[in-house]
matplotlib code that plots the C-alpha trace (Angstrom):
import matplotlib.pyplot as plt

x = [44.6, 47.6, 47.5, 47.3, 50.3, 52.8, 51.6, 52.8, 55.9, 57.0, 56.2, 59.9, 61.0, 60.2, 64.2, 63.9, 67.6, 70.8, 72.8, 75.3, 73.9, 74.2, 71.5, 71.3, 68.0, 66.2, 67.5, 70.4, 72.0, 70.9, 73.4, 75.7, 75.9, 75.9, 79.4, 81.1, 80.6, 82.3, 84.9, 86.0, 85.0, 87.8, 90.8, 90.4, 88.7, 92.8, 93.8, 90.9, 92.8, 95.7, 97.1, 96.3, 97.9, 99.0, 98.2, 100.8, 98.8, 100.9, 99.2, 98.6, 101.2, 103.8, 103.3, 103.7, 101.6, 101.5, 98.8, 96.1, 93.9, 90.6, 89.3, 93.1, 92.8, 89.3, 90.1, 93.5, 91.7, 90.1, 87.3, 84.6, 81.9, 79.0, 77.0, 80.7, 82.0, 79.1, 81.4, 83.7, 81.7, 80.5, 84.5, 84.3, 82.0, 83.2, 86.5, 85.4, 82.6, 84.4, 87.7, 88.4, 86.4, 86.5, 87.4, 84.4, 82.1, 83.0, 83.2, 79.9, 78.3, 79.6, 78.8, 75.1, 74.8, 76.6, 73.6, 70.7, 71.8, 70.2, 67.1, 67.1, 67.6, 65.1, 62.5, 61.6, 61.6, 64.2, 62.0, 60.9, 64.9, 65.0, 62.5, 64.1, 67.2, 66.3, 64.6, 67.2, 69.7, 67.7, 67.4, 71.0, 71.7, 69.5, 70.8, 74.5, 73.2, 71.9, 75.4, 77.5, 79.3, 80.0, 83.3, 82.9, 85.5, 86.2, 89.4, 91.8, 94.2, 91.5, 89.8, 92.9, 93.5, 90.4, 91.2, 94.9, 93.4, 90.6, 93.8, 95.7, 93.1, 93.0, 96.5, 96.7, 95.4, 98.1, 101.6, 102.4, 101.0, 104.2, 104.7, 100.7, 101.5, 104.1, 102.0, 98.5, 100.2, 100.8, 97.5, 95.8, 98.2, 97.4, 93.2, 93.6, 95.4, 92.6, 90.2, 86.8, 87.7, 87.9, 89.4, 91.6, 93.8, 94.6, 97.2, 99.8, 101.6, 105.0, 107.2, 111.0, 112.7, 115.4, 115.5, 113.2, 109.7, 110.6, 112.3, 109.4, 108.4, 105.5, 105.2, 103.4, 102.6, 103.8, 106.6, 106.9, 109.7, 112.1, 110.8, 112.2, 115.0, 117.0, 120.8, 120.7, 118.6, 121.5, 122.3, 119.3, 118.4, 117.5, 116.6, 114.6, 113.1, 109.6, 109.4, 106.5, 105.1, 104.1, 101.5, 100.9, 99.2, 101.7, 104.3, 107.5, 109.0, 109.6, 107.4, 106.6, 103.4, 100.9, 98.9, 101.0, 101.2, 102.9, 104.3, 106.2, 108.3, 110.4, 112.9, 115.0, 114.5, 110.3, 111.5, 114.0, 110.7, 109.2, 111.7, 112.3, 108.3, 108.6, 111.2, 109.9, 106.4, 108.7, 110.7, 107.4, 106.2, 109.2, 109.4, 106.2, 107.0, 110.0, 107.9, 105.2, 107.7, 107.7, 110.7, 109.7, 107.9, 105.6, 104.2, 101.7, 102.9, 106.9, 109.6, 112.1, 116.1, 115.6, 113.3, 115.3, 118.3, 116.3, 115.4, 118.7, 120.2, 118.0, 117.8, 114.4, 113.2, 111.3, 110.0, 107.9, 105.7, 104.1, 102.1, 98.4, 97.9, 100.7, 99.6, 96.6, 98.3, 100.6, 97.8, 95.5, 98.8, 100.4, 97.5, 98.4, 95.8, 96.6, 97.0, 96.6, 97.8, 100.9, 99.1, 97.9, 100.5, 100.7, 97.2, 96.6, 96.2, 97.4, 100.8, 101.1, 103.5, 105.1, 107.8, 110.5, 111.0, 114.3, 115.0, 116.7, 117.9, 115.8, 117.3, 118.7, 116.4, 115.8, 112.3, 110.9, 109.6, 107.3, 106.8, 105.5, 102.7, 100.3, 96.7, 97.5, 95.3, 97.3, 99.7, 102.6, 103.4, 106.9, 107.1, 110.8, 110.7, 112.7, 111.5, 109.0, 106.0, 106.4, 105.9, 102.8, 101.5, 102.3, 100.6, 97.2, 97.5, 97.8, 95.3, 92.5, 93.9, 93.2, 89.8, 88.9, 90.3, 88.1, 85.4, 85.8, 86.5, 83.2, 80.8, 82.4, 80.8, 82.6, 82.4, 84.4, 86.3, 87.6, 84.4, 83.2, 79.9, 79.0, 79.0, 76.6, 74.6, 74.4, 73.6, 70.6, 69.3, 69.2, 66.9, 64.7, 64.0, 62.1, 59.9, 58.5, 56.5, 57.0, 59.9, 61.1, 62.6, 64.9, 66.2, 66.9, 68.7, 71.1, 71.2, 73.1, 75.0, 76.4, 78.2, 80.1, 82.2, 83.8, 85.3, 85.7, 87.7, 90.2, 90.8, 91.6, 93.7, 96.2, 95.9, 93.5, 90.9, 87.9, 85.8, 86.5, 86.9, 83.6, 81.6, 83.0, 82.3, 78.6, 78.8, 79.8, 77.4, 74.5, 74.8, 73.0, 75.2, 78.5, 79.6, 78.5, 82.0, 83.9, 86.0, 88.8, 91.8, 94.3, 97.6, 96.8, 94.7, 91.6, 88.2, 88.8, 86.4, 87.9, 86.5, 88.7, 91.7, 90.7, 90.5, 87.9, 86.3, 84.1, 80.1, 79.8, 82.2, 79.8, 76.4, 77.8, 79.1, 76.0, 73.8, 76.7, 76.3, 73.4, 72.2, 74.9, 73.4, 69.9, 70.8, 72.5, 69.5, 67.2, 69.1, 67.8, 68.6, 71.7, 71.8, 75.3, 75.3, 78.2, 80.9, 82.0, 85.2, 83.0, 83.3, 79.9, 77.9, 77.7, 75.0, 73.2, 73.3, 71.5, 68.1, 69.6, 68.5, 65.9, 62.1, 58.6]
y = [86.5, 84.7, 82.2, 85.0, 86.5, 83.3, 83.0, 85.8, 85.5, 82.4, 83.8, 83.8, 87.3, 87.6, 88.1, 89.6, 90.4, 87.9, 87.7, 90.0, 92.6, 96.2, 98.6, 102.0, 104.7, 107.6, 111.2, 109.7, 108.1, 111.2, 113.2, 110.6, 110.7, 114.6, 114.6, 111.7, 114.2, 117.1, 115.0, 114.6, 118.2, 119.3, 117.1, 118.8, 122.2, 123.4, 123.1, 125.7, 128.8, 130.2, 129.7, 126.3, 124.0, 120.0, 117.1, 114.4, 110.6, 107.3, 104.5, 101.2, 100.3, 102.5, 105.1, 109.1, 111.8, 115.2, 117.1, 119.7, 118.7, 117.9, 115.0, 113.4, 113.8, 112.7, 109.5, 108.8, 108.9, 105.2, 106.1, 103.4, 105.2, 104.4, 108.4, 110.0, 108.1, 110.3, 113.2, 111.6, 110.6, 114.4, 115.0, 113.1, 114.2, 118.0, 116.9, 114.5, 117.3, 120.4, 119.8, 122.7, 123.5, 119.4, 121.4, 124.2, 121.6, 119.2, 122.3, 123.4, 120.2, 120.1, 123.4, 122.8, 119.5, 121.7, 124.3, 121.9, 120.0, 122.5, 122.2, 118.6, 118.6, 121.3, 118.3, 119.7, 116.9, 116.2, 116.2, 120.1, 120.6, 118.4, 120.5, 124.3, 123.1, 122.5, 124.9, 128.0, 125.6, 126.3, 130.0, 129.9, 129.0, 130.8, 133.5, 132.7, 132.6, 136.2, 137.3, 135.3, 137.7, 136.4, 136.7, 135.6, 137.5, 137.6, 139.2, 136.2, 137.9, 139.3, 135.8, 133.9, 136.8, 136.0, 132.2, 132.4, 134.5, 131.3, 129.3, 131.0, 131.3, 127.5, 127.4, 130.2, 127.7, 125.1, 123.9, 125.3, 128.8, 131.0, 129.8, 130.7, 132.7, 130.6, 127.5, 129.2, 130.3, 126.7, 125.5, 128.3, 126.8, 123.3, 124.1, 126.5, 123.5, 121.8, 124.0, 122.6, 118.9, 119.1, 115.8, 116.1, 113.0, 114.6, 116.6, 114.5, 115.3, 113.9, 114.4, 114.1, 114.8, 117.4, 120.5, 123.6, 123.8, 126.8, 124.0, 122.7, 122.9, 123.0, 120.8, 121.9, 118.4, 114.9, 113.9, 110.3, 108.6, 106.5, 103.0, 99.6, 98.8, 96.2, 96.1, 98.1, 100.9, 103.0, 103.0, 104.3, 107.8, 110.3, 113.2, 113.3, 116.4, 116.0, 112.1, 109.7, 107.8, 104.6, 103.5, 99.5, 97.5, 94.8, 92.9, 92.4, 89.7, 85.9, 84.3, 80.9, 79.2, 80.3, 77.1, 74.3, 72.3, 69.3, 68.4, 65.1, 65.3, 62.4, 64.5, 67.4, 69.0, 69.5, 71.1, 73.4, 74.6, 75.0, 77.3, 79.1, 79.7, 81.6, 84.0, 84.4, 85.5, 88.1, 89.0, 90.3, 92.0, 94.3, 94.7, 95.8, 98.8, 99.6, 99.4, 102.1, 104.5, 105.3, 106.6, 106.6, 103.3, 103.0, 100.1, 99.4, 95.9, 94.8, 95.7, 92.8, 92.9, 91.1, 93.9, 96.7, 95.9, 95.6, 99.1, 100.5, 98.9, 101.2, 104.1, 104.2, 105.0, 102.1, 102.2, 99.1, 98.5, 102.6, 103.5, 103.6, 107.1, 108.7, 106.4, 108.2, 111.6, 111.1, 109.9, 112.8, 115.4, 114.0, 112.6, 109.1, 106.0, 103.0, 100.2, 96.3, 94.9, 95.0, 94.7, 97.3, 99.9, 102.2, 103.6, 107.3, 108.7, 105.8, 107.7, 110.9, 113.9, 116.3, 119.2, 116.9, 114.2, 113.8, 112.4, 114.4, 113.9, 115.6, 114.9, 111.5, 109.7, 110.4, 111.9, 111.0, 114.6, 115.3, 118.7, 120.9, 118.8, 120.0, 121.0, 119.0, 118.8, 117.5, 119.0, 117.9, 119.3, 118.0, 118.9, 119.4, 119.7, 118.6, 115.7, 112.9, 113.8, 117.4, 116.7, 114.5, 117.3, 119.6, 117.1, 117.3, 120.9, 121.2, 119.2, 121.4, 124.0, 122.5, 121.6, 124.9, 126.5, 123.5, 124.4, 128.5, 128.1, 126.3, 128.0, 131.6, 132.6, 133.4, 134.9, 136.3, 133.8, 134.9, 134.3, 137.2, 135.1, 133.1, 136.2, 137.6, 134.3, 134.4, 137.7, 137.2, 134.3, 136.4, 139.1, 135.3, 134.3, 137.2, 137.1, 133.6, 132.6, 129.5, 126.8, 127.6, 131.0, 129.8, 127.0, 129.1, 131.8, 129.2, 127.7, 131.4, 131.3, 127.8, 129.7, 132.4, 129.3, 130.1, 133.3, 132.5, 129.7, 131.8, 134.3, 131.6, 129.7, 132.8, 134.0, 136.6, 137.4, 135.7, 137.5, 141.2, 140.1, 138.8, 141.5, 144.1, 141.6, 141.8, 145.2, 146.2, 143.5, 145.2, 147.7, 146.0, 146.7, 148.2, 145.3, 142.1, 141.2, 141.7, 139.3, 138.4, 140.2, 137.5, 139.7, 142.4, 141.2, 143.0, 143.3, 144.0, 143.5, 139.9, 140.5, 143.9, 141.6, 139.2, 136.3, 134.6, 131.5, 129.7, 130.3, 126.3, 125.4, 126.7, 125.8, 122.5, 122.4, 123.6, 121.6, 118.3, 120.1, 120.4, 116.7, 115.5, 117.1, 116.1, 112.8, 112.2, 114.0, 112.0, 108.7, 107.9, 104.3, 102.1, 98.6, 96.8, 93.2, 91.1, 90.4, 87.1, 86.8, 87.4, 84.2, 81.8, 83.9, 81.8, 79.1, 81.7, 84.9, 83.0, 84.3, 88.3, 89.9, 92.4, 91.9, 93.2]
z = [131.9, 133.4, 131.0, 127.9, 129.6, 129.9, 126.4, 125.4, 127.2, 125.0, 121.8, 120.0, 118.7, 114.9, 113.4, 110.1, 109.6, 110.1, 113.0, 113.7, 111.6, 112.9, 112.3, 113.3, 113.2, 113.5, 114.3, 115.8, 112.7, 110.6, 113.0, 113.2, 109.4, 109.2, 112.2, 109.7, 106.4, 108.9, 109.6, 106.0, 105.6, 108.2, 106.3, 102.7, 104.2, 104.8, 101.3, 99.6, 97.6, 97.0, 100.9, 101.1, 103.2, 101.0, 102.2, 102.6, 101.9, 102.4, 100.3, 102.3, 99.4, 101.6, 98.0, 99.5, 97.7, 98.5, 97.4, 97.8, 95.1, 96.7, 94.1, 94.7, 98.9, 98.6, 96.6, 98.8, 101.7, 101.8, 103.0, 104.7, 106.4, 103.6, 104.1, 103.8, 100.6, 99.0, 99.3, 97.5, 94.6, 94.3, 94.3, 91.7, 89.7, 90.1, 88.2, 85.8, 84.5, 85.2, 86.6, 89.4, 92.1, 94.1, 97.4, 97.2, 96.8, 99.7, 101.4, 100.7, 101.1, 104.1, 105.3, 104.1, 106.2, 109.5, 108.6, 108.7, 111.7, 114.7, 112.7, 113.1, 116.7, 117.3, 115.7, 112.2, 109.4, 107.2, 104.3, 105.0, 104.7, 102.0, 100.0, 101.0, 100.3, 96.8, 96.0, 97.4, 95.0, 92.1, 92.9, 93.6, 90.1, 88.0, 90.0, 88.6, 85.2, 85.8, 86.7, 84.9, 82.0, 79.0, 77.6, 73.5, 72.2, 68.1, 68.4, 68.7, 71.1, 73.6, 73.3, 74.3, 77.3, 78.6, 78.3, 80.2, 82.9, 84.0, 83.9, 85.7, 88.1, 88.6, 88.8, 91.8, 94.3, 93.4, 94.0, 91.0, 91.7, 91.5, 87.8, 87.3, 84.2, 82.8, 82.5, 81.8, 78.5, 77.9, 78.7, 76.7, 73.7, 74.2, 74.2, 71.4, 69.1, 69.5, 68.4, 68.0, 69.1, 72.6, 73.4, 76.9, 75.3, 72.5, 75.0, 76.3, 79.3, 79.5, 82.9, 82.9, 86.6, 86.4, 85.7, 86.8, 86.5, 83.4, 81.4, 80.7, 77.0, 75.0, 71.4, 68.9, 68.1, 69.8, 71.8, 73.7, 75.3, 73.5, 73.6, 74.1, 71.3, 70.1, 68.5, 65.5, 66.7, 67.1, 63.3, 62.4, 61.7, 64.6, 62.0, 59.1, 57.8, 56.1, 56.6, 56.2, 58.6, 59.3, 61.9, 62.7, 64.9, 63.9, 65.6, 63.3, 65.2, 64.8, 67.0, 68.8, 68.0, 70.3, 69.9, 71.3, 67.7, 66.5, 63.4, 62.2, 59.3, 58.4, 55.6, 56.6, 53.7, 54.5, 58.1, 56.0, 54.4, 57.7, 58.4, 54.9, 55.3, 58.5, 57.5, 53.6, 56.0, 57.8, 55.1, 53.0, 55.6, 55.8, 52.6, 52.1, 54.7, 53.0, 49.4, 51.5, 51.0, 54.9, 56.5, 60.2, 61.3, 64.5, 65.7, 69.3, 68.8, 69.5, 66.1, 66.5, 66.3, 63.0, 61.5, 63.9, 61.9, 58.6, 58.8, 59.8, 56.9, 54.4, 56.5, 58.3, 61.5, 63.8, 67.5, 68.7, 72.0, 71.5, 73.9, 72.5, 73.7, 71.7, 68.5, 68.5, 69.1, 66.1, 64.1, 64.8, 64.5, 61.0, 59.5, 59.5, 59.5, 62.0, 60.0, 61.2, 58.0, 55.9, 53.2, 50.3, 52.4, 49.0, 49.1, 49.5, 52.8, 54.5, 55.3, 57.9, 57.0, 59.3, 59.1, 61.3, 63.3, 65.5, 68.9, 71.6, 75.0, 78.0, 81.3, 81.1, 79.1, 74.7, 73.4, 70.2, 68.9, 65.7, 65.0, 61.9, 61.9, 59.6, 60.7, 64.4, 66.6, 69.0, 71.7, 74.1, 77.5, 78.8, 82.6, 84.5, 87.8, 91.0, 92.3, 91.0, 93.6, 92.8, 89.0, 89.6, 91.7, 88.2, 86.4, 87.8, 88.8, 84.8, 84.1, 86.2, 84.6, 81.1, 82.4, 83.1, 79.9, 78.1, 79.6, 79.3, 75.4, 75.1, 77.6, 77.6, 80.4, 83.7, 87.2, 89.5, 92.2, 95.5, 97.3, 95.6, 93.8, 96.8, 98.7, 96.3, 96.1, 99.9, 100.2, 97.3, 98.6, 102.3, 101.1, 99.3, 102.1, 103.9, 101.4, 102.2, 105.3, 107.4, 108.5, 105.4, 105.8, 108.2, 106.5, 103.6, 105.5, 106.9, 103.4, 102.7, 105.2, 104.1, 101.0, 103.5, 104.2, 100.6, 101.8, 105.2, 104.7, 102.4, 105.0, 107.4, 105.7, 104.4, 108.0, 108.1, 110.5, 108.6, 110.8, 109.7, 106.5, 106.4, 108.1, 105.2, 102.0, 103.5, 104.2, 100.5, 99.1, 100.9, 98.4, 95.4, 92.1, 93.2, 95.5, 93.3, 92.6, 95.3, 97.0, 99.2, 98.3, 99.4, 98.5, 100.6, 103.2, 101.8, 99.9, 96.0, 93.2, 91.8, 88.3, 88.1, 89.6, 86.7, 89.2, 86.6, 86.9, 84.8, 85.3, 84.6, 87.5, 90.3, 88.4, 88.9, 92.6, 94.2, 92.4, 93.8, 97.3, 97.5, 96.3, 98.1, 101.7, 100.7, 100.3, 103.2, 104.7, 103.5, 105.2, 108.4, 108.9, 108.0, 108.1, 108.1, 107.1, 109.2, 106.5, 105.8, 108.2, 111.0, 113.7, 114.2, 117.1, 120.1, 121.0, 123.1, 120.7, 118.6, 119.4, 119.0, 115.9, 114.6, 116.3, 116.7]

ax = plt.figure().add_subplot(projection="3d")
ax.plot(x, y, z, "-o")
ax.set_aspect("equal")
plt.show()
């Protein structure tokens, strides 16, 4: 026996995994995980609603944003820990597929994971979580689809009501909020110009410090800033009324070789036809844009001082190095096709047509504007504004906005916001739950409670008392039919019914946060071990950590 025992002793430890590599696991990382998701939770949780505070990010680049759009702080953030970096992918997700609603679902996530974590402790398994979880999420959302209303509306003036009131809606919880119903009016024109195509390229958003946010303007149509010119720009024309126009993918330019060739020639007069050549290849090329019969010339490629000049001589319009967004734009608003050759320019269709072109000064730099475009399907938003941060902020406040108008136009089904629906949805899934036996009944019932954070959260960050708030929202919402929209009633410190207030929001936009929340929490759940490899930089362990690693 003493032998088998000193035997033993000797045996090396089996090391599966190399040195330096940290692994954590059991219930301890699956907490660990759940306090790092809370963490992130806390940072954006401040900026939900109408109240909400901004967040002020400095890039490692020394670059300053302010901001309170979730998906924006979320991506800013930087953030290492692997189980939190899936909030930020279900960020993500929320506005790349709907657009709004990137806070309520890290929220919710995170409230979810907050919810589940005394149930872990108390020793139930994550996979009985896993599997309530899910299922009170799909009850969740059929329940939405029950009371989503749907808003199709024929008459073009009630249809575009309902489609400004979702925008504005958006816009409430953003920087931008006191000019709510200035820009939702915009937005509603930029969706409706698109009709059927719902493209979010085909609006351009152009920003140009100075001014108010109210100078901003709306273009029926495309507008881009003046591009790089050369000498004889100035003499061409800045106003043409029904012109034609010309889009290349061509540079009209002398250029160097780009292969590094060689050629002897032993009589001047063969490197004179060298030369002659290279122009005479120039030379036709203009001319065949001239012999087009276009008066205003675009190309995504540079427009030289040779062919700059060319075209001011015979009165036509030219603007090199476009950007390739606003060629498309153009092309989709005039009707014009991108051409990459010179060549066979006198077809039919080949040209685009619009009402007027002319280039104006806004603030201190010149706009290239095209509009009385026929049939366009295109739109331009040109943002003024004090400073440069605040416009970005604009920018992607308008762009949720236009997100949620997309989406409304094409779904036509909304519910009411203010906390109103996940009120409802908590209260439902409440009165679920007694109906089934076991573990799960109690996982569901804090499952509800995960969507009071909604509410609770907009009380407390316009400085109510959440807590009075709360206790009458689930007083009224007791009473099955009467109470199913109200909400928080941030202007007066109240309860109202939101869908009265017309504080609309798009059925779509919570369909798809809790199903993010809640696949983000069960994933996250369903971690419960991490191994971290030792990155590259780290120094070689020393002679007598050599033996360390993973062992049975």
């Amino acid at each position: 026996p003493k032998h088998f025992e000193m035997s033993h002793m000797l045996q090396p430890g089996i090391i599966l995994l190399k040195e330096g590599t940290d692994t954590s696991q059991g219930l301890g990382q699956v907490i660990s995980n759940i306090n790092a998701c809370e963490a992130i939770v806390d940072t954006v949780r401040t900026t939900l609603g109408p109240s909400g505070q901004d967040k002020l990010i400095q890039s490692a680049a020394g670059n300053a944003t302010i901001t309170n759009d979730g998906a924006t702080v979320m991506r800013l953030l930087d953030i290492v820990h692997p189980a939190a970096r899936t909030l930020v992918d279900i960020a993500r997700s929320q506005d790349d597929e709907v657009g709004d609603g990137t806070t309520s679902v890290v929220l919710l996530a995170g409230e979810m994971l907050t919810a589940a974590k005394p149930f872990l402790e108390e020793g139930i398994h994550p996979q009985v979580i896993i599997r309530a979880y899910r299922k009170a999420g799909a009850l969740a959302r059929a329940k939405i689809h029950d009371l989503a209303v749907n808003v199709s509306k024929e008459d073009p003036a009630e249809r575009r009501q309902l489609l400004e009131r979702c925008g504005a809606t958006s816009l409430n919880s953003k920087l931008i909020s006191s000019h709510a119903e200035f820009f939702s009016k915009m937005v509603t024109d930029a969706v409706l110009r698109l009709e059927g195509n719902l493209e979010l390229d085909l609006i351009g958003i152009k920003k140009e410090p100075g001014g108010s946010l109210e100078d901003s303007k709306f273009i029926e149509g495309v507008a881009f800033k003046k591009t790089f010119s050369y000498a004889g720009f100035e003499q061409q024309p800045k106003k043409l009324v029904k012109p034609k126009i010309l889009i290349l993918n061509v540079e009209l330019e002398l250029q160097r070789e780009k292969d590094n060739a060689e050629i002897q020639v032993r009589d001047p007069e063969k490197y004179q036809q060298f030369v002659d050549a290279e122009w005479n290849i120039i030379y036709t090329k203009l001319e065949n844009c001239v012999k087009s019969g276009a008066n205003v010339i675009l190309s995504r490629l540079a427009i030289g001082d040779l062919a700059t000049q060319y075209f001011a001589d015979r009165g036509i319009f030219s603007a090199g190095r476009v950007e390739s967004g606003d060629i498309t734009r153009v092309a989709k608003a005039t009707g014009a096709k991108l051409q990459t050759s010179v060549n066979q320019l006198g077809e039919e269709g080949i040209l685009g047509f619009c009402e007027l072109f002319e280039e104006k000064q806004v603030g201190k730099e010149r706009y290239n504007f095209f509009t009385g475009c026929v049939d366009a399907r295109t739109a331009t938003i040109l943002l003024r504004g004090g400073g440069e941060q605040f416009i970005d902020e604009a920018e992607r406040s308008l762009h949720d906005s236009i997100m949620i108008v997309r989406r409304t136009a094409k779904t036509q089904e909304v519910v009411a916001g203010g906390g109103a629906i996940e009120m409802e949805l908590s209260r439902y899934l409440n009165e679920h739950a007694k109906t089934i036996p076991g573990k799960e009944q109690i996982i569901m019932k804090a499952y509800a409670r995960a969507f009071e954070a909604i509410p609770r959260q907009l009380s407390h960050n316009a400085g109510f008392d959440a807590t009075e708030i709360l206790n009458r929202l689930r007083k009224i919402h007791r009473v099955e039919g009467e109470g199913t929209w109200f909400g928080v009633d941030l202007v007066n410190e109240d309860i109202c019914n939101t869908f009265e207030a017309f504080v609309w929001e798009p059925a779509l936009v919570k369909l798809n946060s809790i199903e993010a929340a809640t696949e983000a929490a069960c994933m996250i759940l369903s971690v419960d071990e991490t191994v971290k490899n030792p990155s590259a930089e780290n120094k070689i362990p020393e002679a007598e950590k050599i033996m360390q690693g993973r062992g049975y």
